[in-house]
C-alpha positions as CSV (number, residue, x, y, z in Angstrom):
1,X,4.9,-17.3,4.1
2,X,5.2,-18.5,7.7
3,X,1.9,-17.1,8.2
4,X,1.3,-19.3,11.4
5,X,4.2,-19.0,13.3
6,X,4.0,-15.6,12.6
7,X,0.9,-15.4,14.3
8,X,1.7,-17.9,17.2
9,X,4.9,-14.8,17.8
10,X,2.4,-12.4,18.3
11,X,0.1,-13.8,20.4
12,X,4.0,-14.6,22.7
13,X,4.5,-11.0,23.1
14,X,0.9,-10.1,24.0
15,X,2.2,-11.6,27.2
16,X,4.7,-8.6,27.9
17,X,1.9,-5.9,26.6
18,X,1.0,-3.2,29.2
19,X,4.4,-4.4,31.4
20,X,6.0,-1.5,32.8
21,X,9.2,-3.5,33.1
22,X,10.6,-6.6,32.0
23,X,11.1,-9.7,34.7
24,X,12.4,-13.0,35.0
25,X,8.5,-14.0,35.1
26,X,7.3,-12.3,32.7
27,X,9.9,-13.1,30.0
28,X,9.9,-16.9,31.2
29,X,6.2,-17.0,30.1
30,X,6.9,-15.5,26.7
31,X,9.8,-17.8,25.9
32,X,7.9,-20.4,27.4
33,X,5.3,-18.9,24.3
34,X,7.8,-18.7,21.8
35,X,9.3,-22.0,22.2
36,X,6.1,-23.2,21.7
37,X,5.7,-21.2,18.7
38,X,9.2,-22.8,17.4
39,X,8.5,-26.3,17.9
40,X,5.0,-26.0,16.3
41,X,6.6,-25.1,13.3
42,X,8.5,-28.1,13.6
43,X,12.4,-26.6,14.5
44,X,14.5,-28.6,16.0
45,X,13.7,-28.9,19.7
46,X,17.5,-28.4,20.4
47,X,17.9,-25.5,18.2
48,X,14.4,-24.1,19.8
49,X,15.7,-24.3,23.4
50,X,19.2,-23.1,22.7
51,X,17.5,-19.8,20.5
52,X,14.3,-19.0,23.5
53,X,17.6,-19.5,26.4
54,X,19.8,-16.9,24.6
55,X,16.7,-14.2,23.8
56,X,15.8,-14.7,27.6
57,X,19.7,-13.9,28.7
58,X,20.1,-10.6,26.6
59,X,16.6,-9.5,28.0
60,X,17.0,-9.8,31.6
61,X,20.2,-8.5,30.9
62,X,19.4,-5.3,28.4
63,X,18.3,-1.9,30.0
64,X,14.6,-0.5,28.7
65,X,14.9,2.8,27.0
66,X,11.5,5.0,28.4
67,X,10.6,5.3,24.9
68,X,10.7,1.5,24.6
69,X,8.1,-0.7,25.5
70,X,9.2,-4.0,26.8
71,X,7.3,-6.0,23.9
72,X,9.0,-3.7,21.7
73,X,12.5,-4.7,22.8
74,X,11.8,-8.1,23.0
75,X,11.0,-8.1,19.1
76,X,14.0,-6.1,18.3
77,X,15.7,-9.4,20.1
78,X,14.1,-12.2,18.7
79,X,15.0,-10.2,15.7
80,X,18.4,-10.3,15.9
81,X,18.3,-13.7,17.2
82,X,16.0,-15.0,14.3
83,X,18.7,-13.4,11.4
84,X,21.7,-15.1,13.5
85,X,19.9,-18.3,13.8
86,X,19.3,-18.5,10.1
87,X,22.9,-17.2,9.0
88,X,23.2,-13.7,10.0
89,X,24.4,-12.3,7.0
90,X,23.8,-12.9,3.4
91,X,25.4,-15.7,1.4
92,X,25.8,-15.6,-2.1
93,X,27.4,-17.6,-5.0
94,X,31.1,-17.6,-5.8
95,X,31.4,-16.8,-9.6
96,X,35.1,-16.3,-10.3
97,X,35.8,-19.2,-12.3
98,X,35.1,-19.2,-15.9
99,X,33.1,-21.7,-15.7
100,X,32.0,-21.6,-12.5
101,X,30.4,-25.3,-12.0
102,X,27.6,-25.3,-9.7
103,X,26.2,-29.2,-8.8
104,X,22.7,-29.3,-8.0
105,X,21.4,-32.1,-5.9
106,X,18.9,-33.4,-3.6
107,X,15.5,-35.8,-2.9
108,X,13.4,-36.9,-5.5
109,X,10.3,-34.1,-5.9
110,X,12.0,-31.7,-4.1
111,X,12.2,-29.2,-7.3
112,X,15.5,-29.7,-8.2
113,X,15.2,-28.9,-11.8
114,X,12.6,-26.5,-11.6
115,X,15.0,-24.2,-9.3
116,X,18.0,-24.8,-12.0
117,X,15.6,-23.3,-14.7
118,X,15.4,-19.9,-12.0
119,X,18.9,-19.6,-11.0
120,X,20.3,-19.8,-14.8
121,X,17.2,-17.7,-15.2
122,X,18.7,-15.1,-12.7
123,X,22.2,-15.9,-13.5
124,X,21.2,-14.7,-16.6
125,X,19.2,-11.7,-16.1
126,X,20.4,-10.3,-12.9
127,X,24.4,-11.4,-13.2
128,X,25.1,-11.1,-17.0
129,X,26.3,-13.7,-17.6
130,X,26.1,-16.4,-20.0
131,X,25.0,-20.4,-18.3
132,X,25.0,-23.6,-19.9
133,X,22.1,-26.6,-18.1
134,X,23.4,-29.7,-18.5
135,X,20.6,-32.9,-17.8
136,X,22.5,-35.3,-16.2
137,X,19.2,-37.2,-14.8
138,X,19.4,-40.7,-16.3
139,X,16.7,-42.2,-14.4
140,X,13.6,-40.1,-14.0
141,X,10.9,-40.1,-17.1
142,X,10.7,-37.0,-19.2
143,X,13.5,-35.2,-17.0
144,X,15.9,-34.3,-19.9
145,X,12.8,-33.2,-21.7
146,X,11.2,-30.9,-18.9
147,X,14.9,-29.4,-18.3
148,X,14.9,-28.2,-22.1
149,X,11.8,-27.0,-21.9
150,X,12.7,-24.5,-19.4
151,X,16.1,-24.2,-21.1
152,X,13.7,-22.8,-23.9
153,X,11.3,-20.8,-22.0
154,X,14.2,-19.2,-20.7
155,X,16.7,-18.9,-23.6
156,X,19.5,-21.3,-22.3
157,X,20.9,-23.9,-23.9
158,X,21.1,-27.4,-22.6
159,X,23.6,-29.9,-23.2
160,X,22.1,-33.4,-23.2
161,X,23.3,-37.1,-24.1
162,X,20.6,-39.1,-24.6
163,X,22.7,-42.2,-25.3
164,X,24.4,-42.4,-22.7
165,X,23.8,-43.8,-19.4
166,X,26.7,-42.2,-17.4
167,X,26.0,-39.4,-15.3
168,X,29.9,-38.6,-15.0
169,X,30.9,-38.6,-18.4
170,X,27.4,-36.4,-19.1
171,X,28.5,-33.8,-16.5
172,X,32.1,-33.5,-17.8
173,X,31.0,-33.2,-21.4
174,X,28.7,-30.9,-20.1
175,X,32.1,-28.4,-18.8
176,X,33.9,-29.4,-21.8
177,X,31.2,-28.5,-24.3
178,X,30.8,-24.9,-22.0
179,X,34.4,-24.3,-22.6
180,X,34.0,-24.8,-26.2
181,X,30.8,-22.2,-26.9
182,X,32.2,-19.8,-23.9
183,X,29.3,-20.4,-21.3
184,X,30.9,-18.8,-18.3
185,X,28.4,-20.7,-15.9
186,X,27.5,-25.0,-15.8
187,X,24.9,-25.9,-14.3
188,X,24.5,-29.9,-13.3
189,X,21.0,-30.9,-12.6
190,X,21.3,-34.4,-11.1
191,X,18.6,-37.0,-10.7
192,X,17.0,-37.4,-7.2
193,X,17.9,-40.2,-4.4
194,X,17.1,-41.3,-1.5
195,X,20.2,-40.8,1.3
196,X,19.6,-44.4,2.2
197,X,20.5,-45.8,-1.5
198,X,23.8,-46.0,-1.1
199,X,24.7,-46.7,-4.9
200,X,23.1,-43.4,-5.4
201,X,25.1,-41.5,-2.7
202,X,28.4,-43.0,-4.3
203,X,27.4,-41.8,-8.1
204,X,26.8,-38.4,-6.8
205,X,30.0,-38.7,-5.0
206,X,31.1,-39.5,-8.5
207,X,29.8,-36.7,-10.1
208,X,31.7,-34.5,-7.6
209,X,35.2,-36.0,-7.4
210,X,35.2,-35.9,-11.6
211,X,33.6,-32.4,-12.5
212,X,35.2,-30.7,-8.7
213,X,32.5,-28.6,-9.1
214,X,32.9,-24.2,-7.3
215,X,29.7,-24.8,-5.6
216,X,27.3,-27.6,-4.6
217,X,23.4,-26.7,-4.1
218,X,21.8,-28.9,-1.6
219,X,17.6,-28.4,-3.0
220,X,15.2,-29.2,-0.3
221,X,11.2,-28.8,-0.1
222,X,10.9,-26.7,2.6
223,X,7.2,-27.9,3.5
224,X,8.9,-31.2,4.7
225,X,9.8,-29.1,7.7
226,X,12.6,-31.2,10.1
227,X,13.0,-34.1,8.0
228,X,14.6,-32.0,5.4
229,X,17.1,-30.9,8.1
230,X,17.5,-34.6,9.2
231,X,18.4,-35.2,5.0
232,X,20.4,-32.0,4.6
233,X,22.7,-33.5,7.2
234,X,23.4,-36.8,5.9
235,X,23.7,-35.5,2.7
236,X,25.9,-32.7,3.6
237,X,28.4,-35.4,5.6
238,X,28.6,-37.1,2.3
239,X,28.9,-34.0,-0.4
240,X,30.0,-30.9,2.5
241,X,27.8,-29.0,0.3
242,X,28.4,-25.0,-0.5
243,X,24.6,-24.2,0.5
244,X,20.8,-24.8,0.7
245,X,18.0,-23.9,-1.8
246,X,14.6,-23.9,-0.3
247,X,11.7,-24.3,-2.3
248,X,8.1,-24.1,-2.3
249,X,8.0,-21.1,0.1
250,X,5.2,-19.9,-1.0
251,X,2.7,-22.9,0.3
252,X,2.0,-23.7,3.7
253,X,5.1,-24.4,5.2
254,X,6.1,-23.6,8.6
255,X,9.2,-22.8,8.7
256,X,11.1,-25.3,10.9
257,X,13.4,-25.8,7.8
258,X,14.6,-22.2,7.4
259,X,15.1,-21.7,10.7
260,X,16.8,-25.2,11.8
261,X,19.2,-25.6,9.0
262,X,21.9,-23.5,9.6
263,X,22.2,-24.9,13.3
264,X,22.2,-28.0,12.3
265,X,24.3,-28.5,9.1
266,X,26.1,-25.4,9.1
267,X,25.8,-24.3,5.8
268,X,24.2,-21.1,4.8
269,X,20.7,-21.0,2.9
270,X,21.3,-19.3,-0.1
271,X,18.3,-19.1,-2.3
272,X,14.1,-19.4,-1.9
273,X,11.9,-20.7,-4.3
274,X,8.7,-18.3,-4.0
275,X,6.3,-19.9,-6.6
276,X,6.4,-21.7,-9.9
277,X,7.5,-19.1,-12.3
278,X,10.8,-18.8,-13.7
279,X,11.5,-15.2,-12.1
280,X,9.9,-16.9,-8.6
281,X,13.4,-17.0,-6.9
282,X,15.7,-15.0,-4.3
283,X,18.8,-14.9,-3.0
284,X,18.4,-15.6,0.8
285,X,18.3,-12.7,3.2
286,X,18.5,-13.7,7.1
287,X,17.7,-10.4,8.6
288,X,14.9,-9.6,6.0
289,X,13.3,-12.9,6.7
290,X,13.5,-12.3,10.3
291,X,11.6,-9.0,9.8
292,X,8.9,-11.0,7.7
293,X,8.3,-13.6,10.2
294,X,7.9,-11.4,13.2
295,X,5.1,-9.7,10.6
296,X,7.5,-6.2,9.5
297,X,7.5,-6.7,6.3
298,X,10.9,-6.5,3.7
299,X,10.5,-2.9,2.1
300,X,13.6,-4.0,0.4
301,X,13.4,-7.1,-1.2
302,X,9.9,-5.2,-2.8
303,X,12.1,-2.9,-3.9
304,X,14.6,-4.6,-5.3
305,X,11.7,-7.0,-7.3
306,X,10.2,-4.4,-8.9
307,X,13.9,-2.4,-10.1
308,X,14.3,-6.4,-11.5
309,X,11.0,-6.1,-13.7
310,X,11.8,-2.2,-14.3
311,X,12.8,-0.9,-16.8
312,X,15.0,2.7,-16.5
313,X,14.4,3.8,-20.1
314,X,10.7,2.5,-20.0
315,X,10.2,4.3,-16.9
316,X,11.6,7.4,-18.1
317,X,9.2,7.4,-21.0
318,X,6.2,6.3,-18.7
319,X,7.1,9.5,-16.7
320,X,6.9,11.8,-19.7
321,X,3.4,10.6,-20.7
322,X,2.5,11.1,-16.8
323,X,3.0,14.6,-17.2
324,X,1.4,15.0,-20.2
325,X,-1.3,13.1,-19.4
326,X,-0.9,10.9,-21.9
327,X,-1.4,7.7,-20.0
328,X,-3.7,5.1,-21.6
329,X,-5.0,1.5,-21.0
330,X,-1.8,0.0,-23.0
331,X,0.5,1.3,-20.3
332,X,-2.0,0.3,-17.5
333,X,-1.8,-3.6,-19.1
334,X,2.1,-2.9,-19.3
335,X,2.1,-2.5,-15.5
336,X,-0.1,-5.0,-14.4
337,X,2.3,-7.5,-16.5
338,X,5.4,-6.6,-14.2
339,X,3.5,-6.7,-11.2
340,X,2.7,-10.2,-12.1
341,X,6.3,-11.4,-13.1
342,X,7.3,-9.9,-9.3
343,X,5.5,-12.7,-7.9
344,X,3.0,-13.9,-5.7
345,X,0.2,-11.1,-4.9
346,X,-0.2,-12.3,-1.5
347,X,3.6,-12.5,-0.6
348,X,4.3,-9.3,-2.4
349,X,1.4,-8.0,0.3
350,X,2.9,-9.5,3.0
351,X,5.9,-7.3,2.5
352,X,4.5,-4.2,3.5
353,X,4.9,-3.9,7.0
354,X,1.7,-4.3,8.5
355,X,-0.2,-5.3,5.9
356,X,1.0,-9.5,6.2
357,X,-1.2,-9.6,9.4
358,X,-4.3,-8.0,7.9
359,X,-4.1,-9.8,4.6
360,X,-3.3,-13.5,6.6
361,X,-7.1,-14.5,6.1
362,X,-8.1,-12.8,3.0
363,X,-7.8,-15.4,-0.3
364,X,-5.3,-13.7,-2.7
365,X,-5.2,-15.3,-5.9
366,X,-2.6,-15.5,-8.2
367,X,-5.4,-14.4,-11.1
368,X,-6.1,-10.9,-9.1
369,X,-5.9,-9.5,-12.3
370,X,-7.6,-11.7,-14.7
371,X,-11.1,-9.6,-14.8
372,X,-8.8,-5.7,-15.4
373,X,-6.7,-7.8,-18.4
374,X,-10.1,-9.6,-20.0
375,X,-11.8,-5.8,-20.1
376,X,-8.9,-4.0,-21.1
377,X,-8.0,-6.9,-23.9
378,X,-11.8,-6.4,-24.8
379,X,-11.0,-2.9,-25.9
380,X,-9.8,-2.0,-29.2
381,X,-6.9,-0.2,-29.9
382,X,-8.3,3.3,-30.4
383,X,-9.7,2.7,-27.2
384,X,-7.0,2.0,-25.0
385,X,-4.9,4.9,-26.7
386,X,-7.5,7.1,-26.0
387,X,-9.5,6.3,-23.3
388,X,-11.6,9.5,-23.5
389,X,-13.6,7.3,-26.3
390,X,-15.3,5.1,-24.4
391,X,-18.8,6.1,-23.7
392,X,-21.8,3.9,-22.9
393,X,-22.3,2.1,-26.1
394,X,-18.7,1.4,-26.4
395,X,-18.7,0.3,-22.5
396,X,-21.7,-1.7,-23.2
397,X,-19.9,-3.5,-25.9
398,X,-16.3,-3.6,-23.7
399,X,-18.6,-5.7,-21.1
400,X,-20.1,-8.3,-23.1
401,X,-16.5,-8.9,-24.5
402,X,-14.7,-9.4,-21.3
403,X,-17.7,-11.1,-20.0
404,X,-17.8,-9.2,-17.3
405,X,-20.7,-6.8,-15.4
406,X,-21.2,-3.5,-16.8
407,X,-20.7,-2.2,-13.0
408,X,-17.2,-4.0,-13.0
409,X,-16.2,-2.0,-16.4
410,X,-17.6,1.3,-14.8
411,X,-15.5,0.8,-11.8
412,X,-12.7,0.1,-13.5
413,X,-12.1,3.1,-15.6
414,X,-13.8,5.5,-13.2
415,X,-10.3,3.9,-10.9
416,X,-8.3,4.6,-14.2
417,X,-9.4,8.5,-14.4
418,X,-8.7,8.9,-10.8
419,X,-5.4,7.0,-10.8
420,X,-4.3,8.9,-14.3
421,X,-5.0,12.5,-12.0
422,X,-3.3,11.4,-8.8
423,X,-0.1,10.8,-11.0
424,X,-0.2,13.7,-13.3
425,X,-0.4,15.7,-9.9
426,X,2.8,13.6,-8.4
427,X,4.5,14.1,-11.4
428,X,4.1,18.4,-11.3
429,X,6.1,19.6,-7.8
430,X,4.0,22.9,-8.3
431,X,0.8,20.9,-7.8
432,X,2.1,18.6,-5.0
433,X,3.0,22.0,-3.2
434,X,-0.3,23.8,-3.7
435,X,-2.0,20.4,-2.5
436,X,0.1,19.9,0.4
437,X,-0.7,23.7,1.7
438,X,-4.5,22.5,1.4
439,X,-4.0,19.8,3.7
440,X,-4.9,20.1,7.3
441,X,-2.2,20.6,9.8
């Protein structure tokens, strides 16, 4: 995510590296850098200058602590300045109305429905509560039948009308039928157009005057970089939408649509599309997307993804057979599965601090797993209860099942002994103590 602007940033601040002080020459070069950086990424060459001319007024104008290095207080600038220039503060969904409508609407192929499969997917999981989709897409092929598909995958329902050709009676059925079944949440997903078809703009219009919908999602591909703010614009004078979804995060984008559209349009991004799964969402965090960009990582959105996919009671029993001991190869597979519905390997990576800039040219792939799941699955189930079992015949036999080398199931559960004794040591504070008296001071 923003891997190469990312890097461009650092190579900026290299300029004030080893500066005892910070100068008008010295921070000109490294805006001059930065706004570089910005319009490479395809921001908006207003929004660029206006960002690199405020960072260089606090900078000649902020005092330098001893303790802080002038590259080190520039980056706590541009990081303020980054978080203001995409928002400042978190934006989230109004959801007092019962039901709250929420319009959904945008280009064609931008992944309009796709994203209303995730946010009734998190409306549902994360917000309790209880959303209705309704396919109001009369035009493209297969759309109704991809929208209940995902209604499926995710258990919600979906109102369709297959007879009709009206996209404004479909969406007020849609509220109606909601009221009658007590869906607290609607969810319109509109077909695509174009902002220059201008029967198109009117229907949405429509759509909007007849259904007066709590909140309007404007759903842009973010990898189409300043034309995306160039539509969020015209589209936002005709619909003054509530906020922006930005999807397809996750592929080589370069950012100029995260960081231009709040400038521009004036309407707060609220959610990211992160991949293609149905749990590949997130509410829109300016300052922790600041931090990621200028390569600090987001500790807390980690967190938070992995108390999502977390169970309390699961972990609470997980701990017991910790201390026991009693950890096996079925609770090993358990993990790996929630690690997987957290997302992308390499994003999750890139949200340790540090580690986004060492990973940024190593291949992560989103089957990291795939060889550790084939062994384990190749096991049977005395074996993964009791991993003591397995000796050579039986890892013989594990190998040719997973199709995989005999070194690679060696490895694998010589990692598994050591990674079942580092937590049954965690999990006793007597243990941690004695080990930590060991160490060397």
């Amino acid at each position: 995510m923003f891997e190469n602007l990312s890097d461009k940033l650092d190579r900026a601040f290299k300029v004030l590296k080893g500066q005892g002080t910070i100068t008008e020459i010295n921070v000109a070069e490294t805006m001059k850098e930065i706004r570089k950086a910005l319009l490479d990424a395809d921001v908006n060459y207003k929004t660029a200058k206006s960002f690199t001319d405020d960072v260089k007024q606090k900078a000649l104008g902020a005092n330098v602590l001893t303790a802080v290095s002038p590259g080190q207080l520039l980056t706590k600038l541009m990081n303020d300045e980054l978080a203001a220039l995409m928002g400042g503060t978190t934006s989230e969904l109004t959801l007092t109305a019962s039901p709250t409508v929420i319009l959904i609407a945008g280009l064609n192929g931008a992944g309009k429905t796709t994203f209303t499969g995730k946010l009734a997917n998190f409306l549902k999981t994360q917000k309790n509560k209880k959303p209705l989709l309704v396919a109001d897409d009369i035009y493209r092929p297969a759309a109704i039948d991809q929208l209940e598909v995902l209604g499926e995958q995710i258990g919600v329902p979906v109102y369709t009308n297959r007879e009709s050709k009206d996209p404004i009676a479909i969406a007020k059925e849609g509220i109606a039928h909601a009221k009658q079944n007590g869906n607290n949440i609607v969810i319109i997903d509109t077909a695509g157009r174009l902002a220059i078809d201008e029967a198109m703009m009117v229907e949405i219009e429509q759509v909007k005057a007849a259904v007066n919908p709590h909140e309007i999602l404007f759903v842009v591909d973010s990898m189409t970089g300043q034309d995306a703010v160039n539509t969020a614009k015209v589209f936002n004078d005709r619909l003054d939408f509530t906020g922006v979804v930005l999807t397809k995060l996750d592929g080589d984008t370069r950012g100029g649509a995260a960081l231009s559209i709040k400038s521009v349009v004036n309407k707060p991004i609220k959610f990211i599309g992160t991949g293609e799964k149905m749990e590949a969402i997130d509410v829109f965090h300016p300052d922790r997307m600041a931090s990621r960009i200028l390569g600090m990582g987001d500790v807390v959105s980690l967190v938070e993804r992995a108390q999502m996919q977390f169970d309390e009671k699961e972990a609470a029993e997980l701990q017991k057979k910790i201390r026991k001991n009693k950890f096996d190869f079925n609770d090993f597979f358990n993990q790996i599965q929630q690690i997987k519905k957290m997302g992308n390997m390499k994003d999750l990576m890139g949200m340790i601090p540090g580690v986004g800039k060492m990973m940024k040219d190593v291949d992560v792939p989103d089957d990291a797993f795939k060889g550790i799941e084939a062994i384990i699955n190749s096991m049977t189930p005395a074996e993964k209860e009791n991993p003591d079992l397995i000796n050579p015949s039986r890892r013989n036999r594990i190998s040719k099942g997973s199709g995989r080398d005999i070194q690679e199931v060696n490895r694998l559960i010589k990692q598994f002994e050591d990674m079942r004794k580092v937590m049954k040591q965690m999990s006793n504070p007597a243990a941690m103590a004695a080990m930590m008296k060991r160490m060397p001071r």
